[in-house]
N, C-alpha and C positions, 0 to 999 in steps of 0.2 A: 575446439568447438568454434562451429562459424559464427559471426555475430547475430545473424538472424536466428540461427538457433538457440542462441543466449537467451535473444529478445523471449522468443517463441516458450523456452524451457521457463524460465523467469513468470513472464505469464501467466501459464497455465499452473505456474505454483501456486501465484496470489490467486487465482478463482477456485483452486482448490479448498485453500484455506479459508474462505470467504464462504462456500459452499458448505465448507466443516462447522463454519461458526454458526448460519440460520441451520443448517441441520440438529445442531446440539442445543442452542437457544429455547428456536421453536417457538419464539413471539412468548413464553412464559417465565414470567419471572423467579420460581421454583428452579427452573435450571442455573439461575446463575446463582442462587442459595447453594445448591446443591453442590460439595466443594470437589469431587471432580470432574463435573461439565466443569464448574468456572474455569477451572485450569486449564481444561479444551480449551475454551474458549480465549481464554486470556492467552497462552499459547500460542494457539492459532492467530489472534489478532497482533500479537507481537512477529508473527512468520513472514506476516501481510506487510506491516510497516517497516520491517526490516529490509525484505525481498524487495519491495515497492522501491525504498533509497538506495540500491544496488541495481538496480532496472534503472532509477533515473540519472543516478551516475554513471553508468556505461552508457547511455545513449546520448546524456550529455559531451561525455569525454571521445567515447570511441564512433558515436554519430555525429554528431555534432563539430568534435573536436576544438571543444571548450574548455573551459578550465572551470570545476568548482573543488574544493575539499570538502565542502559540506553537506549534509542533506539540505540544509536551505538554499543552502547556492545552485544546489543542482535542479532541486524544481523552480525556483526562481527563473533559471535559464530557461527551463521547458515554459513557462509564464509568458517571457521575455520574447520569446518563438512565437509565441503563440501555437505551442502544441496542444497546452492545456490551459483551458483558461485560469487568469485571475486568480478567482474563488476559489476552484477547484486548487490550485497552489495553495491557499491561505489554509484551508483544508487540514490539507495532507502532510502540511507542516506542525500544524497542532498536536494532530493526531502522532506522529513519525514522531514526533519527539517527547510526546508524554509516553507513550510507550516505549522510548529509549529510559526516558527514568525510570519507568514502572520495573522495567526489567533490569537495570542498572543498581537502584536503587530502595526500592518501598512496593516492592511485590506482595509481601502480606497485608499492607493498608490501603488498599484500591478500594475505594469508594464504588458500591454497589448500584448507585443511582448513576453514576458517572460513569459506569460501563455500559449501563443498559442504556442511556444515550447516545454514548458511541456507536455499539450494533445495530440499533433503533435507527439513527437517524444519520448515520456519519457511514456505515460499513459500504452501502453506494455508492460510496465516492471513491469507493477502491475499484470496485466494479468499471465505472466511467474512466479511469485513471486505464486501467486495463484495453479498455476499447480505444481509447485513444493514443494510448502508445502502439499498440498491433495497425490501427488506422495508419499513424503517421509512418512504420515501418516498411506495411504494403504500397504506401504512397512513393515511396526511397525506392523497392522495388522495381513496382512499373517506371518509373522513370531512368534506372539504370538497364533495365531493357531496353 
């Protein structure tokens, strides 16, 4: 697979899943009661952060041709770049790695207020993280043209 295709495949996983999540959600709190949306959802949000630090370490390693091992080292560098702001990094660090425990570790004890947070207020940031890596991709593009 070409690496633009990566990029592009990778992408369109995480808006999928992002898509899957306000689809199931649906801004109501009843669906994440409801114990199999939550599992969509928690699922799906675990698809998003996982896919999301394998998009940021290939384009760290194989665009870039940087060094990280870690999910924080790799959006660090996107930080670093200035690919993705700052914040946006602080983010998606948080998020990427409570959802490595959630799913690592304590999948039946997720705090329900803690999730409806996350999708509420947090799940955009996957969105923006999306748009800006495809940005910074077709920017690699035209310029190799």
């Amino acid at each position: 697979m070409k690496k633009e295709d990566f990029i592009r495949s990778k992408v369109k996983s995480i808006e999928k899943c992002v898509k899957r999540v306000r689809e199931v959600y649906d801004e109501d709190l009843m669906n994440l009661i409801d114990q199999t949306k939550q599992d969509s959802i928690i699922l799906n949000m675990q698809r998003i952060s996982e896919t999301s630090v394998e998009l940021a370490l290939f384009v760290v390693t194989e665009k870039l041709s940087e060094q990280a091992t870690t999910r924080s080292e790799a959006l660090d560098v996107l930080g670093e770049k200035k690919i993705l702001p700052i914040e946006l990094v602080t983010v998606l660090k948080t998020i990427t790695n409570g959802f490595k425990h959630i799913a690592l570790y304590d999948y039946e004890s997720i705090n329900l207020d803690i999730l409806k947070s996350i999708v509420n207020r947090y799940l955009d940031n996957f969105s923006t993280f999306t748009k800006l890596i495809s940005e910074y991709e077709n920017e690699g593009a035209v310029s190799q043209e």
